[in-house]
TIRO-6394 format. One line per 4 residues: their letters; for each residue x negated, y negated, z of C-alpha. Coordinates in nm, 3 decimals. Example, Ala and Ser with C-alpha at 12.3 -4.5 7.8 and 13.67 -1.06 7.14 Angstrom:
! residues 2
AS) -1.230,0.450,0.780  -1.367,0.106,0.714
***
This chain:
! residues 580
XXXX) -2.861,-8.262,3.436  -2.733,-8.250,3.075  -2.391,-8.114,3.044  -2.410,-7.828,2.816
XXXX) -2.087,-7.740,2.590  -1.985,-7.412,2.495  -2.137,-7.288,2.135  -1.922,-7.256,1.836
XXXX) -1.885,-6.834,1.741  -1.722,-6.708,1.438  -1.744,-6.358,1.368  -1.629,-6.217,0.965
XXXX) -1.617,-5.929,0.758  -1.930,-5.984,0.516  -1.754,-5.918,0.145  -1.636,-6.218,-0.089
XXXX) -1.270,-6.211,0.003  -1.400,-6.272,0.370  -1.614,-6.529,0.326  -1.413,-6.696,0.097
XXXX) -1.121,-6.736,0.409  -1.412,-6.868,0.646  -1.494,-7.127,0.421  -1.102,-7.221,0.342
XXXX) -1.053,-7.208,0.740  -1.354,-7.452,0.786  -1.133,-7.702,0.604  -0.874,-7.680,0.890
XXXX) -1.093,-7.719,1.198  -1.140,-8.058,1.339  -1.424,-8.273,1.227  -1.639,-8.173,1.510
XXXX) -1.615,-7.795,1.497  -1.679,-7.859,1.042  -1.952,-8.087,1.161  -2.113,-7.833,1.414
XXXX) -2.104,-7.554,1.174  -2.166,-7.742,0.797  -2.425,-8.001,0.906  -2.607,-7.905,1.185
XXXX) -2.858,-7.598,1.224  -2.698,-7.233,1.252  -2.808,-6.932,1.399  -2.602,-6.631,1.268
XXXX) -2.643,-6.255,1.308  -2.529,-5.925,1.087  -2.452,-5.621,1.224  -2.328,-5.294,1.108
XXXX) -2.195,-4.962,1.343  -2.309,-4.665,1.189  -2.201,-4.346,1.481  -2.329,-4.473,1.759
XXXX) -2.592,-4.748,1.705  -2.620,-5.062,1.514  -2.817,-5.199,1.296  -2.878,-5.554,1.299
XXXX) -3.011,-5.905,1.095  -3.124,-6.224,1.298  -3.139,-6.545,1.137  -3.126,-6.944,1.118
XXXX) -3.028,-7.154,0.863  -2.958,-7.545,0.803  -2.731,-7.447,0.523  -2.531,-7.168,0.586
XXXX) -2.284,-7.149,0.327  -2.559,-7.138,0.117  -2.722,-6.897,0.339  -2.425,-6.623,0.290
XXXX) -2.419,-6.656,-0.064  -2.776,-6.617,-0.089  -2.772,-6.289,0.104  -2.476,-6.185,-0.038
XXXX) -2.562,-6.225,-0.410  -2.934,-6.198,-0.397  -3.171,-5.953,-0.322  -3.566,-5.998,-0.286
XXXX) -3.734,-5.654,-0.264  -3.483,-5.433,-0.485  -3.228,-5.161,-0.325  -3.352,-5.096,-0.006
XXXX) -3.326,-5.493,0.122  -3.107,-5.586,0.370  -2.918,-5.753,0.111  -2.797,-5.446,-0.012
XXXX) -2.750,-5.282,0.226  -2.475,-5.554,0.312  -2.286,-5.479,-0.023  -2.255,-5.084,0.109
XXXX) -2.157,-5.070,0.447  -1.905,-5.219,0.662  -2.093,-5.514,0.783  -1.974,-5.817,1.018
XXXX) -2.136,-6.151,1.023  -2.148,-6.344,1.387  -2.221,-6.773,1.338  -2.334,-6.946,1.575
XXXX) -2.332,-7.354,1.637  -2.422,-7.520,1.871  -2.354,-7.944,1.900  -2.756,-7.945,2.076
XXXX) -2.872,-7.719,1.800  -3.233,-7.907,1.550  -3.385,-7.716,1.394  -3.662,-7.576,1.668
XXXX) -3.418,-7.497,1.933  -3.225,-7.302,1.619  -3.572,-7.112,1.593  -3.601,-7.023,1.945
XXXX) -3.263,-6.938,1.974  -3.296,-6.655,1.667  -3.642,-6.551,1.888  -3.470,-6.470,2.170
XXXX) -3.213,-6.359,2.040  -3.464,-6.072,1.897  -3.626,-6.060,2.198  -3.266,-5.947,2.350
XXXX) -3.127,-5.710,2.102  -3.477,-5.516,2.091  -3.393,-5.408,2.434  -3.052,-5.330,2.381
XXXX) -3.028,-4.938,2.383  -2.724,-4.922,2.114  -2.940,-5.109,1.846  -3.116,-4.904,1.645
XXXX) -3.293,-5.122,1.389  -3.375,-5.499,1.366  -3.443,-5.697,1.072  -3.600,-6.014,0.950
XXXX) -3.865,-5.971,1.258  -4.005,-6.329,1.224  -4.229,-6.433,1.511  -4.015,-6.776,1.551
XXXX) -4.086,-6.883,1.912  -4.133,-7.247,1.959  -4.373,-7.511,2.157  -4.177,-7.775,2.367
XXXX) -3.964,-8.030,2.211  -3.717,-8.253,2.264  -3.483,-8.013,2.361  -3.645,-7.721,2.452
XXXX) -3.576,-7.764,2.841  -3.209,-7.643,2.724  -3.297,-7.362,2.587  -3.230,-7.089,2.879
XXXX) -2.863,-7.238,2.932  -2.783,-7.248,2.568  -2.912,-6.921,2.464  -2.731,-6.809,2.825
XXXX) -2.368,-6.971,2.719  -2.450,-6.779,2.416  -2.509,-6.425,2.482  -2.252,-6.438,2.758
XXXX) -1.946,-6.554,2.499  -2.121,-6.266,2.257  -2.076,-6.001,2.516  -1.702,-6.138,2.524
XXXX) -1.685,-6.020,2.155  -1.881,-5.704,2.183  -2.057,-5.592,2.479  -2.178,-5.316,2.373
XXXX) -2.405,-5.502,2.137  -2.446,-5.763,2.409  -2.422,-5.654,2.741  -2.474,-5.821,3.098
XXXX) -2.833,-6.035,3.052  -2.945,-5.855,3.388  -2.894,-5.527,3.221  -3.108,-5.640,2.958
XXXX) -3.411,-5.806,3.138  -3.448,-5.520,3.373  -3.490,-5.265,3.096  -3.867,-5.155,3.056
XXXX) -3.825,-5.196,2.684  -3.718,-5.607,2.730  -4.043,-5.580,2.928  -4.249,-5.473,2.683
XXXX) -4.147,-5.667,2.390  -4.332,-5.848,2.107  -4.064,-6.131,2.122  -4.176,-6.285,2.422
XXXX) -4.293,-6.617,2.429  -4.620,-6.626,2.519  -4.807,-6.839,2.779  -5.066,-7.089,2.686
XXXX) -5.325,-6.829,2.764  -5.190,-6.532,2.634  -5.159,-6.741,2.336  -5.467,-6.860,2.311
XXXX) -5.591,-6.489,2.347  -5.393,-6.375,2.083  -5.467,-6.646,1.823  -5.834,-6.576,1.914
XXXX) -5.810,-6.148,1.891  -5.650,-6.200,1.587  -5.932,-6.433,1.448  -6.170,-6.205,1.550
XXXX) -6.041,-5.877,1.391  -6.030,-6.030,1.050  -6.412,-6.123,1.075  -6.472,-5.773,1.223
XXXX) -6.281,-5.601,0.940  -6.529,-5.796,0.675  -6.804,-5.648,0.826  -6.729,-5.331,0.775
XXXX) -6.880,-5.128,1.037  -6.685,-4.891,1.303  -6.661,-4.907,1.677  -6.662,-5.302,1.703
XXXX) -6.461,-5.379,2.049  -6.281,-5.658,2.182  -6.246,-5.607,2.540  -5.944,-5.804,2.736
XXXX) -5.977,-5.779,3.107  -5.678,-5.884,3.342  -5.583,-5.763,3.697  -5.224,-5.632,3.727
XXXX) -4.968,-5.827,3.616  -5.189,-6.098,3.380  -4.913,-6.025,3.061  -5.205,-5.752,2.923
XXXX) -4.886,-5.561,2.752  -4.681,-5.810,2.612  -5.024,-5.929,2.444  -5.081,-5.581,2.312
XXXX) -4.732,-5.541,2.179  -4.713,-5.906,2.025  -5.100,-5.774,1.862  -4.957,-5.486,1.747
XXXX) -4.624,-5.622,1.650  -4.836,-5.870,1.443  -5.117,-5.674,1.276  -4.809,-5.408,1.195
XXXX) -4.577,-5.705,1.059  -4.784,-5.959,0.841  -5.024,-5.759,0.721  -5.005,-5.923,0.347
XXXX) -5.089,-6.289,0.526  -5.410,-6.122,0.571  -5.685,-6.248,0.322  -5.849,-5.907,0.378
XXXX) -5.538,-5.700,0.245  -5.300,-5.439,0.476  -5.424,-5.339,0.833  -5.374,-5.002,0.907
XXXX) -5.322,-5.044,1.324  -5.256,-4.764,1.625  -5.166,-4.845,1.901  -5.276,-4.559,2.210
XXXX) -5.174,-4.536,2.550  -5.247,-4.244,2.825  -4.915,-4.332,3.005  -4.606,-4.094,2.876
XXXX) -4.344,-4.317,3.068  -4.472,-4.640,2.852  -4.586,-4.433,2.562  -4.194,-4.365,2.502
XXXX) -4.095,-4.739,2.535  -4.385,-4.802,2.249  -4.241,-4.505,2.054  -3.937,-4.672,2.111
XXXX) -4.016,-5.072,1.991  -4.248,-4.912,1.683  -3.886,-4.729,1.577  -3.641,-5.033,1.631
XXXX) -3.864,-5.257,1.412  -3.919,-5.027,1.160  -4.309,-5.044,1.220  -4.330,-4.662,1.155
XXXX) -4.368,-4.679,0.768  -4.377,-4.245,0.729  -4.622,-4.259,1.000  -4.505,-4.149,1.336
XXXX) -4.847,-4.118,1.461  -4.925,-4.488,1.478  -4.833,-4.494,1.866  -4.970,-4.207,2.051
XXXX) -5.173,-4.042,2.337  -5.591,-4.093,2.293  -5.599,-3.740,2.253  -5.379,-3.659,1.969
XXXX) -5.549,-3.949,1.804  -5.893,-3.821,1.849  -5.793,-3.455,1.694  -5.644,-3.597,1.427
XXXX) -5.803,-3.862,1.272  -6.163,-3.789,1.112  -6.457,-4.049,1.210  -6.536,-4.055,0.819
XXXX) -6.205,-4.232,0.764  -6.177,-4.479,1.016  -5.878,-4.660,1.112  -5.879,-5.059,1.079
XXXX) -5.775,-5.136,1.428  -5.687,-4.928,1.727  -5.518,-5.092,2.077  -5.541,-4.951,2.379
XXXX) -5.290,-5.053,2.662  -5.395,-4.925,3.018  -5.739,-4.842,2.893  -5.852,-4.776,3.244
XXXX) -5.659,-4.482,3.214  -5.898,-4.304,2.913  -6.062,-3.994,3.031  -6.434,-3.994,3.064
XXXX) -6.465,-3.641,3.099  -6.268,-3.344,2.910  -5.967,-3.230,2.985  -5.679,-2.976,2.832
XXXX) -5.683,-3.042,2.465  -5.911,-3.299,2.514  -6.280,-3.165,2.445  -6.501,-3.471,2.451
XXXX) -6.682,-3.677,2.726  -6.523,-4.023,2.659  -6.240,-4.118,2.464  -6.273,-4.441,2.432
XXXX) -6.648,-4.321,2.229  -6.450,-4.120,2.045  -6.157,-4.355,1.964  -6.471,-4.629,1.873
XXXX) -6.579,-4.335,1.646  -6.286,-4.326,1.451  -6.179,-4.681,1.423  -6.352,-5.011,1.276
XXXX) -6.223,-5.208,1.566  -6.103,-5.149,1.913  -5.892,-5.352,2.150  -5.898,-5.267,2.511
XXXX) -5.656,-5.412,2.761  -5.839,-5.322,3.077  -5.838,-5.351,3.437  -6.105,-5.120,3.683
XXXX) -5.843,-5.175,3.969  -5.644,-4.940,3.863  -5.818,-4.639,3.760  -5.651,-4.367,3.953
XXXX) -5.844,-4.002,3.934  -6.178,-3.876,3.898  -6.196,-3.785,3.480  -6.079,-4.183,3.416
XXXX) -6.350,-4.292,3.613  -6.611,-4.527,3.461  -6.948,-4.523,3.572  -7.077,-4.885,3.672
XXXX) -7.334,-4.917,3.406  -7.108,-4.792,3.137  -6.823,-5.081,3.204  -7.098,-5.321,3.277
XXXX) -7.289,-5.207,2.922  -6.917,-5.252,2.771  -6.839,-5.586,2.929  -7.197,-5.730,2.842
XXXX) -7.155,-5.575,2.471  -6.827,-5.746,2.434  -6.959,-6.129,2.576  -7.303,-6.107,2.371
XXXX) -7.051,-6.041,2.071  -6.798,-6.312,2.166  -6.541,-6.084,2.217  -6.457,-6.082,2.621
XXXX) -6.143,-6.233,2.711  -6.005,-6.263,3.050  -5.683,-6.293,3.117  -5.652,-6.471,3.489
XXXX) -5.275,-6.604,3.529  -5.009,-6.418,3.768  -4.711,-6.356,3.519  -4.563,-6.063,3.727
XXXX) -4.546,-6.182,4.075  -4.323,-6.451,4.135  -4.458,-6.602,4.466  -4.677,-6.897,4.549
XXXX) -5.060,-6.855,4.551  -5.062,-6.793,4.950  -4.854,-6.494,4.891  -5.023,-6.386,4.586
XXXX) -5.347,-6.426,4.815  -5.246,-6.250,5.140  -5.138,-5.905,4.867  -5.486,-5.918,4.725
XXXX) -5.643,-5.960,5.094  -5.472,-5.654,5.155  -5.583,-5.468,4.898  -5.905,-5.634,4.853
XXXX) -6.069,-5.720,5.162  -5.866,-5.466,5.333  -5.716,-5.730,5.611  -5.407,-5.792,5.743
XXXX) -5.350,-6.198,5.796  -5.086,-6.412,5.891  -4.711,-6.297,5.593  -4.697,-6.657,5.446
XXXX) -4.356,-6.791,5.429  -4.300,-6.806,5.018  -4.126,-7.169,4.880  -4.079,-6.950,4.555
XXXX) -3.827,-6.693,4.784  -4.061,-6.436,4.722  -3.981,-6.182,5.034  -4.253,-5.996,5.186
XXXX) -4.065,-5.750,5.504  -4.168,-5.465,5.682  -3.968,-5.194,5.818  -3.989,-5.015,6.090
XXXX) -3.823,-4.666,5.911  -3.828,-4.520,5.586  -3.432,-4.520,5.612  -3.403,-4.880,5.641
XXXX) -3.647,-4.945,5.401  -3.415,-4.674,5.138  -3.104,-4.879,5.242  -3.222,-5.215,5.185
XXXX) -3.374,-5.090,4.881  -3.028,-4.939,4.748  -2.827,-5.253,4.843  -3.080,-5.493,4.618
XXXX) -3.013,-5.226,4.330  -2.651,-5.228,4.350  -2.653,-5.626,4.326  -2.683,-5.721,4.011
XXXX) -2.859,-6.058,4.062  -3.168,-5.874,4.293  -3.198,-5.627,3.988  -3.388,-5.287,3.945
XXXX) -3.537,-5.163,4.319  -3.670,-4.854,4.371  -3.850,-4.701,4.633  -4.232,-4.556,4.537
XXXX) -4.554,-4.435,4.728  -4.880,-4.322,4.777  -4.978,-4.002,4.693  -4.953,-3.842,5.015
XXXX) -4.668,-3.538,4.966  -4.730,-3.206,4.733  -4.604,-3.226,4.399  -4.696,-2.960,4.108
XXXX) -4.570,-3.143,3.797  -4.270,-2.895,3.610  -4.336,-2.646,3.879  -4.060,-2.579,4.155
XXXX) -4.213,-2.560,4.502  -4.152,-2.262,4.669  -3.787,-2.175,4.913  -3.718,-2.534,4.844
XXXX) -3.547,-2.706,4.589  -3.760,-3.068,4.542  -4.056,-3.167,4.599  -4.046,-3.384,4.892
XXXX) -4.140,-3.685,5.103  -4.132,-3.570,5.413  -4.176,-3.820,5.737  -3.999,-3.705,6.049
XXXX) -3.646,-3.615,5.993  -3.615,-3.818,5.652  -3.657,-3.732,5.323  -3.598,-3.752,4.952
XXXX) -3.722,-3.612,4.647  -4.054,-3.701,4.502  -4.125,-3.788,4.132  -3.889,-3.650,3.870
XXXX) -3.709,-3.387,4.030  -3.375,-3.431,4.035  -3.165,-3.397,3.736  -2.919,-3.667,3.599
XXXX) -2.611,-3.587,3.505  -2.511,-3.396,3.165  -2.389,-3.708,2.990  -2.695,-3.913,3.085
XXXX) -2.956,-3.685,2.995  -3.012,-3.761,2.664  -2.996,-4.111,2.753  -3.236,-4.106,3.022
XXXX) -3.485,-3.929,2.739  -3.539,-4.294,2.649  -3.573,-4.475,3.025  -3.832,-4.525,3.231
XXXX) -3.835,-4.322,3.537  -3.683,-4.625,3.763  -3.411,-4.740,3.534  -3.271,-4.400,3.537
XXXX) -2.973,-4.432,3.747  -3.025,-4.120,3.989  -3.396,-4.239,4.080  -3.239,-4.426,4.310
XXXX) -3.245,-4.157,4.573  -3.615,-4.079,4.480  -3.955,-4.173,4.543  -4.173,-4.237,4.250
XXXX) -4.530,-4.247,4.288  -4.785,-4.469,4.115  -4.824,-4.228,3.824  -4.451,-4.288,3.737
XXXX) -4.471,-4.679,3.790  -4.771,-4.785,3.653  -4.775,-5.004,3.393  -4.382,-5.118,3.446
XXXX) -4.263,-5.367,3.759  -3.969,-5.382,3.974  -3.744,-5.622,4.092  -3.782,-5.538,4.461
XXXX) -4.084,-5.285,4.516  -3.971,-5.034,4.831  -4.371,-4.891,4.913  -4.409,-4.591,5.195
XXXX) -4.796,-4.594,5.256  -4.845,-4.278,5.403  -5.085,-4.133,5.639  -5.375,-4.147,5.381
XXXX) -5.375,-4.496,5.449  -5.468,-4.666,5.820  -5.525,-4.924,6.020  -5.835,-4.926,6.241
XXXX) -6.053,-5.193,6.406  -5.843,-5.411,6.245  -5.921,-5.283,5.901  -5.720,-5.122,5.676
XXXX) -5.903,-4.778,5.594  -5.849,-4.481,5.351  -5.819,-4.161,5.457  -5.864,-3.888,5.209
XXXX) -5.793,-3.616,5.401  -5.429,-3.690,5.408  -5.399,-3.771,5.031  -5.255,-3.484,4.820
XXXX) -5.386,-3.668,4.534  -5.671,-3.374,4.426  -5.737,-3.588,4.143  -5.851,-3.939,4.318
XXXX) -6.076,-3.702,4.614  -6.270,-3.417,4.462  -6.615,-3.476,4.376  -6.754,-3.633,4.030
XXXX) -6.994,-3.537,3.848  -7.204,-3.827,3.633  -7.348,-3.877,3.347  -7.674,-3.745,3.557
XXXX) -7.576,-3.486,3.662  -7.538,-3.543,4.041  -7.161,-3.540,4.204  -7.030,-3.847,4.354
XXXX) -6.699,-3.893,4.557  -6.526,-4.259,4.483  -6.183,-4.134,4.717  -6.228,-4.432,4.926
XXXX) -6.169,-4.652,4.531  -5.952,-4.442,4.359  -5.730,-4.455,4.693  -5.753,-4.842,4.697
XXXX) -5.669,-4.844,4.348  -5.328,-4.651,4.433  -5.242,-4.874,4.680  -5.316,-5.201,4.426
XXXX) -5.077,-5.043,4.194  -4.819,-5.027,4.447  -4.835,-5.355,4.582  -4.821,-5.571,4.270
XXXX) -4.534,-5.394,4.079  -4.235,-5.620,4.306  -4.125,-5.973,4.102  -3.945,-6.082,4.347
XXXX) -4.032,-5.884,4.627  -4.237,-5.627,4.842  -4.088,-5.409,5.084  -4.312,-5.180,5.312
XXXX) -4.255,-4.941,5.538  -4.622,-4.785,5.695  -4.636,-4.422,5.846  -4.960,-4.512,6.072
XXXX) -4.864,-4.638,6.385  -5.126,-4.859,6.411  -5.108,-4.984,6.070  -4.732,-5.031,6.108
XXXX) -4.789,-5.250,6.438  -5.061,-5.462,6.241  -4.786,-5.554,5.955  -4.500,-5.632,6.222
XXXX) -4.741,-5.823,6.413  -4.826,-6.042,6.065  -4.437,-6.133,6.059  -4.413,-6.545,5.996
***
């Protein structure tokens, strides 16, 4: 293995007496250190403290003397550059050199180093938002150590700008970021979206659709936010002028970490609205003005019948309505209740649309679960098929254990999310206990999961402490730090992952005749068992999906592992007896 030195940082005050020292200091380093930091690549950062949050300016530079003075003296788009705003507040510079720094590895390195600070919670704003991220090269095998040695000798400096990398990549915001490099596929996807809304957007007509399909876990957010991020970003690369985009999701746990990337990049412009809920899109915006390009994350989730404020029959119609082209990240398997249920025909009529038009993708790769394909295979045979085979011993260290108590499975669960290496654990279920969202049940306190003589509080309900609760306006249910001694359900986990996944399937689901079964009787879920009624007119039930669907949103949120405890006796014998 290479040996990998520790980078060169400098850190200065950015104003002329400053960087006048750093250069008359330069002259007394050693040759190397000179070399390092005069002729090879740089990456360097600004930063600036106002209150509580920072502000921030990621960059590379093969010159950068030249670099400072260029920022320093110059300024491209009048008073409000970045530029400027370096001349008024008290701004510090970090360098960074590196003696395995070219100039692509400099590029990735400024990337990630995006990628990271977009998740930190003390940064407010980022600047210079260049998409940078790099194919291999010669070095690019490196690039995980060096950026590592990096941030970790930042976070010596300052950690509350940098803080512990685990800290960072567990946070649903890191998750969700456009600064990910994408794979080959999602690439490919992208490049070929992208292609395909600037044809669309010469045609001129509304309610064009570009339909990406991908089962949990395929990277279908990370290529919505890098879409977004794009069509938000470059719009004057565009040789069809600016692209007014929206991005809508019918999730409020990942509708806040949106809310929250669109603010840090500064993608807002005056208009808040750009990432919302379907329905306060729909009552605002008028179908005789139609929006250039609306993206829908967690499209399964779109109603298809009306509800509260909602007055239509379909939103996704509606969005189509009011929008000259619409990209839907969608997967069937995880439609949840009754009014997001599609009708066979209608997906099938939307599927076929999108192929005659060239404009299906599928997106087939496992990005969430990191397991071999016999592991990956014996969680969809679960779900899927509905059989219980032989638990696969995983060469990736993927750990797939059954417990024999909800207690031990809590414990075990609590130990991985103390340890900082296993990362963020939480325990989460099927939809099997009361809950009344915002109202308190009655001569109790919580909510509860009840099973025997153990229990915990179910979905929301307990209150962090005073100085966290503004905090925790921002965080997704399971990085809060008190859901730890709660059990979320798949409405407050969908659409994020864990590192260990603790799942209770409760009494609504069985094992019988060696089959796993669905019973709906048990499921407090009103929403996923009452009756339909279709386009026709007649009422159908789909419990025995919808309650299949729970269960595949369960299953597939753990990276690194799965941990199950069963309440069915029988069901809970079948898993012990598939121990390896």
């Amino acid at each position: 293995m290479t040996k990998i030195d520790p980078p060169l940082i400098y850190e200065i005050e950015c104003n002329e007496k400053a960087v006048k020292k750093f250069k008359e200091d330069l002259n007394h380093e050693s040759n190397y250190k000179r070399k390092i930091i005069l002729n090879y690549p740089t990456v360097y950062l600004y930063n600036y403290k106002k209150s509580k949050y920072y502000e921030v300016y990621v960059g590379e530079t093969s010159d950068i003397i030249r670099r400072i003075t260029q920022h320093f003296y110059k300024s491209r788009r009048g008073k409000n550059d970045w530029q400027e705003v370096l001349k008024k507040q008290s701004v510090k510079m970090i360098i960074m050199g590196h003696n395995h720094f070219n100039k692509s590895l400099t590029l990735d390195i400024e990337h990630r180093l995006m990628l990271y600070l977009s998740a930190v919670e003390n940064v407010e704003r980022i600047y210079n938002r260049r998409g940078n991220s790099q194919n291999e090269y010669y070095t690019s095998d490196e690039l995980n150590l060096v950026f590592s040695k990096i941030w970790k000798q930042l976070g010596t400096h300052n950690p509350e700008l940098f803080p512990l990398e685990s800290i960072i990549t567990d946070s649903a915001l890191f998750k969700a970021s456009p600064f990910h490099k994408l794979t080959e596929e999602q690439y490919e996807a992208k490049r070929e979206i992208l292609s395909k809304v600037q044809i669309a957007l010469k045609s001129n007509i509304k309610g064009q659709v570009i339909f990406v399909s991908g089962e949990a876990g395929t990277g279908k957010t990370v290529l919505n936010s890098s879409l977004f991020y794009e069509l938000s970003t470059y719009q004057e690369h565009s040789d069809i002028g600016k692209i007014n985009s929206y991005l809508l999701v019918n999730h409020e746990q990942q509708l806040t970490v949106y809310k929250q990337i669109a603010e840090k990049l500064d993608l807002y412009k005056g208009n808040k609205e750009i990432v919302s809920k379907p329905t306060q899109f729909i009552n605002k915006q008028s179908a005789h003005n139609p929006v250039d390009v609306v993206l829908i994350d967690e499209a399964h989730l779109l109603w298809t019948q009306g509800k509260q404020s909602y007055r239509g029959n379909n939103q996704l119609k509606d969005i189509m309505e009011r929008a000259k082209v619409v990209i839907v990240m969608f997967d069937k398997k995880q439609i949840l209740r009754t009014e997001q249920y599609w009708e066979a025909q209608m997906i099938e009529q939307l599927e076929s649309q999108a192929k005659s038009n060239n404009s299906y993708i599928e997106l087939k790769s496992q990005l969430r679960i990191n397991a071999g394909s016999d592991t990956i295979k014996w969680i969809r045979n679960f779900i899927d098929e509905q059989k219980i085979n032989n638990i696969p011993y995983d060469k990736n260290g993927y750990e797939i254990t059954i417990f024999d108590t909800p207690k031990q499975l809590h414990k075990e669960i609590k130990a991985k999310s103390k340890n900082t290496e296993a990362g963020l654990s939480r325990l989460i279920a099927t939809f099997d206990w009361e809950y009344i969202d915002k109202t308190p049940p009655r001569f109790k306190k919580y909510w509860e999961v009840v099973i025997d003589n153990w229990k915990l509080p179910w979905n929301l309900q307990i209150q962090p402490k005073k100085e966290d609760r503004k905090k925790n306006k921002k965080l997704a249910w399971a990085e809060q730090k008190h859901t730890i001694e709660e059990v979320g359900s798949t409405f407050t986990i969908q659409g994020f992952d864990l590192n260990y996944a603790g799942v209770i399937l409760g009494p609504s689901v069985k094992y019988r005749n060696g089959k796993v079964v669905f019973d709906p009787s048990c499921s407090k879920n009103k929403k996923a068992i009452q009756n339909r009624t279709l386009s026709d007119g007649s009422k159908q039930n789909f419990a025995d999906m919808l309650l299949r669907n729970e269960i595949n949103v369960l299953l597939t949120r753990g990276v690194n592992g799965l941990y199950i405890y069963a309440q069915d006796k029988e069901l809970r014998e079948a898993l012990q007896n598939a121990k390896y």
